[in-house]
C-alpha positions as CSV (number, residue, x, y, z in Angstrom):
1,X,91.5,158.2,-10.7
2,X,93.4,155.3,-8.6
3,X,93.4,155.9,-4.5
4,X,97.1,156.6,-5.1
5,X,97.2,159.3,-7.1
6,X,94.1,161.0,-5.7
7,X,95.5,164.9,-4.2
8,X,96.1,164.4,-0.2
9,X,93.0,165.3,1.8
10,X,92.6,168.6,3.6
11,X,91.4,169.8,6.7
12,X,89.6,173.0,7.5
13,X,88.6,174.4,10.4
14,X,85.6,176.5,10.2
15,X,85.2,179.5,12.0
16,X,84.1,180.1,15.5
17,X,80.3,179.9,15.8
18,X,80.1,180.8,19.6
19,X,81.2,183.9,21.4
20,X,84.4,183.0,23.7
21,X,86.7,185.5,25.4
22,X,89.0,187.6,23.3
23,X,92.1,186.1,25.0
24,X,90.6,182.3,25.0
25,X,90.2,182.6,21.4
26,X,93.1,183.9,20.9
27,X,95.1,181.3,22.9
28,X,92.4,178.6,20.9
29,X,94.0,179.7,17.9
30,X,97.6,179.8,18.7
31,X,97.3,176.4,19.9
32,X,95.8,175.0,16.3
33,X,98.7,177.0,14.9
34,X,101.3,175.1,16.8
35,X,99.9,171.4,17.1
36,X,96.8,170.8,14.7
37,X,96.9,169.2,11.7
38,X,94.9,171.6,9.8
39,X,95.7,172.9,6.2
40,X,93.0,176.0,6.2
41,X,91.7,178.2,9.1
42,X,88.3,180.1,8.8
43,X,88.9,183.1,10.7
44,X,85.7,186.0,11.0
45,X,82.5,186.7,12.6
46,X,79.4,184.4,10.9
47,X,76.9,185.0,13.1
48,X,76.6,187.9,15.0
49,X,78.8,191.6,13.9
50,X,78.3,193.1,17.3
51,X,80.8,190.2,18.4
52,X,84.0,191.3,15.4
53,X,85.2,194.4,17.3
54,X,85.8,191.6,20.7
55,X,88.4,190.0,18.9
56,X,89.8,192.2,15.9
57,X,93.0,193.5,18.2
58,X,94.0,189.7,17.9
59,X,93.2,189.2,14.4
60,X,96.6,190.1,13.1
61,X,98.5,188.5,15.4
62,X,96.5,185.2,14.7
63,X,96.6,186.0,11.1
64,X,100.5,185.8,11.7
65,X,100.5,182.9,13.9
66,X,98.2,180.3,11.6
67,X,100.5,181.6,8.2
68,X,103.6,181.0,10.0
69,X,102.6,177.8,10.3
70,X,102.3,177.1,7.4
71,X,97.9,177.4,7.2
72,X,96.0,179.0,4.5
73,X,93.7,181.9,6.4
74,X,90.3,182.0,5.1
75,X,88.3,185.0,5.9
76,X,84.7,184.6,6.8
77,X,81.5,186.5,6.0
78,X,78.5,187.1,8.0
79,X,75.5,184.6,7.0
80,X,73.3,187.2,7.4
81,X,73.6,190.9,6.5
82,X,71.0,193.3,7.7
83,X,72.3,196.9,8.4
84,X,74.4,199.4,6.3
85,X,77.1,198.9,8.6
86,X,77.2,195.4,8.2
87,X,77.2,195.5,4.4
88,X,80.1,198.4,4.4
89,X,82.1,195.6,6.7
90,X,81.4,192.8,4.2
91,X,83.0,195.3,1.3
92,X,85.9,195.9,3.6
93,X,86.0,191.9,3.4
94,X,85.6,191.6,-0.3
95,X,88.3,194.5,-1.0
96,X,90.7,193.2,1.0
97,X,92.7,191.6,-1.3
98,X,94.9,189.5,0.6
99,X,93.3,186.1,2.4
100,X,90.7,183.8,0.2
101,X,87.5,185.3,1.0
102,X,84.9,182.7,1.6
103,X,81.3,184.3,1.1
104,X,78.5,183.0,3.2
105,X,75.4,185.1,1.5
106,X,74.8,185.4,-2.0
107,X,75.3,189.4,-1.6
108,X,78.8,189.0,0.0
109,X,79.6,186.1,-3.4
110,X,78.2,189.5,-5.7
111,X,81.0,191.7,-4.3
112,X,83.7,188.6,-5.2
113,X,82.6,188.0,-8.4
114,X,85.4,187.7,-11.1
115,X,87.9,186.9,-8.5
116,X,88.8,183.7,-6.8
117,X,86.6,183.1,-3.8
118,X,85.1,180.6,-1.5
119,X,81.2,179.9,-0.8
120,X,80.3,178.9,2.5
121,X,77.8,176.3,4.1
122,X,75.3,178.8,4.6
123,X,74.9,179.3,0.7
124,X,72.3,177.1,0.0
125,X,73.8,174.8,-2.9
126,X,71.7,172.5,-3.2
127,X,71.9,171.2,-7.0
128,X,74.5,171.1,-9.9
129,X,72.7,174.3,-11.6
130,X,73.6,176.4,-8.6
131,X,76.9,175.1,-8.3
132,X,77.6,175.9,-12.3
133,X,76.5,179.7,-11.7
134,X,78.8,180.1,-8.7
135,X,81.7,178.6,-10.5
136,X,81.6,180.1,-13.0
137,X,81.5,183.6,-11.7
138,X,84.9,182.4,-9.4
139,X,84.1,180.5,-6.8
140,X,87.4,178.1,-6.4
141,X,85.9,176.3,-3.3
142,X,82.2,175.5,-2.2
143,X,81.8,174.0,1.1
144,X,78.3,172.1,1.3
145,X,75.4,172.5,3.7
146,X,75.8,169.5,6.0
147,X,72.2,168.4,5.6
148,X,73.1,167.5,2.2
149,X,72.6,163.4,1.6
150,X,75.2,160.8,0.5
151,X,73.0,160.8,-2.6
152,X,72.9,164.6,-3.2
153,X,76.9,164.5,-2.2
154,X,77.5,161.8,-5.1
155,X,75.8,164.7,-7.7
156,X,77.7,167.2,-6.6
157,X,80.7,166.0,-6.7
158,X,80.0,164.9,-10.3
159,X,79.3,167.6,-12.0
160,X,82.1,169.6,-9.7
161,X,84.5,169.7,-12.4
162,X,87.5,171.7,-11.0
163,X,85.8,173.4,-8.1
164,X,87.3,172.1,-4.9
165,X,84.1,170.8,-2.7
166,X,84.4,170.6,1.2
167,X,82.4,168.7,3.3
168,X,81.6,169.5,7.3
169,X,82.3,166.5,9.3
170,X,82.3,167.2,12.5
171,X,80.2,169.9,14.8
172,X,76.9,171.2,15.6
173,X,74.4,171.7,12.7
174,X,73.6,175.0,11.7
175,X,70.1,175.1,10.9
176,X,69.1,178.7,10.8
177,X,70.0,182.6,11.3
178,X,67.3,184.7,12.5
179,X,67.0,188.9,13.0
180,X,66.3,188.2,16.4
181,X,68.5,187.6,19.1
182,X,67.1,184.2,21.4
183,X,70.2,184.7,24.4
184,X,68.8,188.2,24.8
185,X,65.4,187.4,25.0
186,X,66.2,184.3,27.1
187,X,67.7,187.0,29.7
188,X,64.9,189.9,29.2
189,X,67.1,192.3,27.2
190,X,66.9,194.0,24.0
191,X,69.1,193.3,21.4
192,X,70.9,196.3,21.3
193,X,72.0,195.7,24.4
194,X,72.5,192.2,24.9
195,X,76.0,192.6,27.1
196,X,76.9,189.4,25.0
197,X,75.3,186.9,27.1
198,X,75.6,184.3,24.3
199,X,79.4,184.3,26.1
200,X,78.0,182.1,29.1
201,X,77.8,179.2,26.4
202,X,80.7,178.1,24.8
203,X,79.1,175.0,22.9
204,X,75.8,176.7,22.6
205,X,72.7,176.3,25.2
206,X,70.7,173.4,24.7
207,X,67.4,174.1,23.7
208,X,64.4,171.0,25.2
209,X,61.0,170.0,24.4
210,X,57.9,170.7,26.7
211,X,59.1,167.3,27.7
212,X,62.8,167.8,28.9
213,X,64.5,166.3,25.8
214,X,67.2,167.7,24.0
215,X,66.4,168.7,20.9
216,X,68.1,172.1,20.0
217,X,70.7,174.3,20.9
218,X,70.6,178.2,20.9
219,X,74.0,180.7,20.4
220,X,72.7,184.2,20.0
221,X,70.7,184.4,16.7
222,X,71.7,181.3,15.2
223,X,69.9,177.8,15.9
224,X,71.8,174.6,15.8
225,X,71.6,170.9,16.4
226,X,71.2,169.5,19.6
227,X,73.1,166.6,18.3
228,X,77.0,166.6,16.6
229,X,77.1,166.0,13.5
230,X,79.8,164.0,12.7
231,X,80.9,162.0,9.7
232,X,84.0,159.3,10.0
233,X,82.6,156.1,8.1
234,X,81.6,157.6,5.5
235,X,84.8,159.2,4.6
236,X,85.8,156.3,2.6
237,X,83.2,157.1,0.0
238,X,83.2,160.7,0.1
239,X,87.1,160.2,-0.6
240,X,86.0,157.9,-3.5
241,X,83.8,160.7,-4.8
242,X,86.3,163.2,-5.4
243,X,85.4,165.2,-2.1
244,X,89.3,166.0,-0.2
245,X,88.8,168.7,1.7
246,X,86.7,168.0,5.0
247,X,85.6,170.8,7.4
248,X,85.4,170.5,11.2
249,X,84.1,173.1,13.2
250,X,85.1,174.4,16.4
251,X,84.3,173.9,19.6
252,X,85.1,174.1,23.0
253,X,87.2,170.8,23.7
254,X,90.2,169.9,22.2
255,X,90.3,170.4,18.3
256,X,93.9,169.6,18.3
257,X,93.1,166.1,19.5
258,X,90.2,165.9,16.7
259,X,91.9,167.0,13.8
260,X,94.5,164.3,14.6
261,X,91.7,161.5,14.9
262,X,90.1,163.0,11.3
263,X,94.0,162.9,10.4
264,X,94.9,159.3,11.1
265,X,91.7,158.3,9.6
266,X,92.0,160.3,6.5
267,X,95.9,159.0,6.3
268,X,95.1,155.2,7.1
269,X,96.2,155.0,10.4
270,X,93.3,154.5,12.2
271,X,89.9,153.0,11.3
272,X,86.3,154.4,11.4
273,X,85.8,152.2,14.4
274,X,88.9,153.3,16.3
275,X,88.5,157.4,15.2
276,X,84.6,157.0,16.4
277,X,85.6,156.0,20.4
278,X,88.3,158.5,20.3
279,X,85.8,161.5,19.0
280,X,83.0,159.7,21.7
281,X,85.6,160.5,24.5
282,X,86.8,163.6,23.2
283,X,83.6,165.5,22.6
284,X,80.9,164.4,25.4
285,X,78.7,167.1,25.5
286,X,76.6,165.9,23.1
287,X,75.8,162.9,21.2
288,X,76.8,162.2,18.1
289,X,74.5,162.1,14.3
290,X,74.9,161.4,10.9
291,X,71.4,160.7,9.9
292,X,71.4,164.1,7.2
293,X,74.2,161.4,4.7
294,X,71.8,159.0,4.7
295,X,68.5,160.8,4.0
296,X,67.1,160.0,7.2
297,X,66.6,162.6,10.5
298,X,69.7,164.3,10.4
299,X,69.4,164.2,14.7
300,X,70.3,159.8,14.2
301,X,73.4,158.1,14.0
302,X,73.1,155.3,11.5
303,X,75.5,152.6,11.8
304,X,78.5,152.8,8.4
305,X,76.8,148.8,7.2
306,X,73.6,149.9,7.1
307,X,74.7,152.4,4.2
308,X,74.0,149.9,2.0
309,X,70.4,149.9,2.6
């Protein structure tokens, strides 16, 4: 297929890892409604299900906001279900009927089977044999685990067929889910009653080593990178691959902004270079890696030439 008549690329937002205000994430979301250049919004709780009941009074107006605007809503699942309460909530989900329904354990994918459906990057597909078996029972969409090599990418993406395949580009790493909760522990309480602490970081805390390094970086049960993963030079070849639909997930700093640098670079009119010191200047908290594409530590940031090694 010729670079012309490739489909236009896509971008996703994922959905909100970290536990902001109600009203902040409300107004977050109005705002990528009105000036972001997304086509898809990921809206749901992923990591933690005491969090859902903080925002679900804004959820339909949201909802309203992001389809007026002419974005596809994509509802989330919960990476990790451990409660009959949290199950019942994930068949609410999968019974819905209305928004795609992206599933991001294999027990959520069960309740979708038959019907079109998204699988999320905390499903771990990892070769083209699990990728066949979700297909074929109706996933439409499959967005990768980020720690996935170019290499790994390129196999994928071959044996794809008419799946759609989505690729994170930008954000923090997620690199596990755990039972236990690490902000209430950090702040000597239980995890039953927690009283949300995980809200006093909005990008996640950074975790160090015995040495003071950063090397981690702790929201409530879930562990991520230190580091941001981001991908911009390698776009070119993940384009070249098939791959059009590229996932960015949120954080606090202005997403807007980024989607428009992903967008110009995607649409050829900016270059790797140029999209690279605008995301530097627009997301300082933390540096940036893409070691994971080229099957090195995923915490380095390999220069686009030395691809070719």
């Amino acid at each position: 297929m010729s670079a012309n008549s490739r489909p236009p690329a896509k971008l996703t937002l994922g959905p909100l890892l970290f536990n902001w205000p109600a009203e902040a994430r409300r107004d977050f979301y109005f705002r990528i409604a009105d000036e972001a250049p997304f086509d898809s919004v990921c809206l749901g709780e992923v990591v933690c299900s005491k969090r859902a009941p903080l925002f679900e009074r804004f959820l339909p107006a949201v909802t309203d906001r992001l389809a007026r605007a002419g974005k596809e809503v994509v509802r989330s699942t919960l990476a990790l279900v451990m409660s009959p309460l949290e199950m019942a909530e994930q068949r609410a989900i999968a019974a819905d009927g209305g928004a795609l329904v992206e599933a991001n354990d294999l027990g959520c994918a069960a309740l979708l089977q038959g019907r079109p459906h998204a699988i999320g990057p905390f499903v771990n597909v990892y070769n083209e044999g699990t990728l066949g078996v979700l297909a074929a029972r109706g996933a439409v969409r499959v967005s990768l685990p980020f720690e996935l090599s170019g290499e790994t990418l390129r196999a994928l993406a071959a044996a794809a067929g008419a799946t759609e395949l989505e690729v994170q580009v930008f954000g923090r790493v997620p690199l596990a889910v755990s039972a236990r909760c690490y902000h209430a522990r950090l702040h000597d309480l239980p995890k039953s009653a927690c009283r949300f602490v995980c809200d006093r970081d909005a990008d996640g805390l950074t975790v160090e080593t015995l040495d003071g390094a950063p090397f981690l970086a702790m929201n409530g049960t879930q562990t991520l990178s230190y580091t941001l993963g981001r991908l911009t030079g390698e776009l070119a070849e993940l384009s070249a691959l098939g791959i059009r639909r590229f996932r960015l997930s949120p954080h606090r700093i202005d997403m807007a902004a980024v989607a428009t640098a992903y967008r110009d670079l995607l649409d050829g009119r900016a270059e790797a270079a140029e999209a690279e010191a605008r995301l530097d200047r627009l997301a300082p908290f933390a540096p940036a890696a893409n070691g994971f594409w080229h099957g090195a530590e995923g915490a380095r940031r390999i220069a686009a030439a030395q691809n070719a090694e």
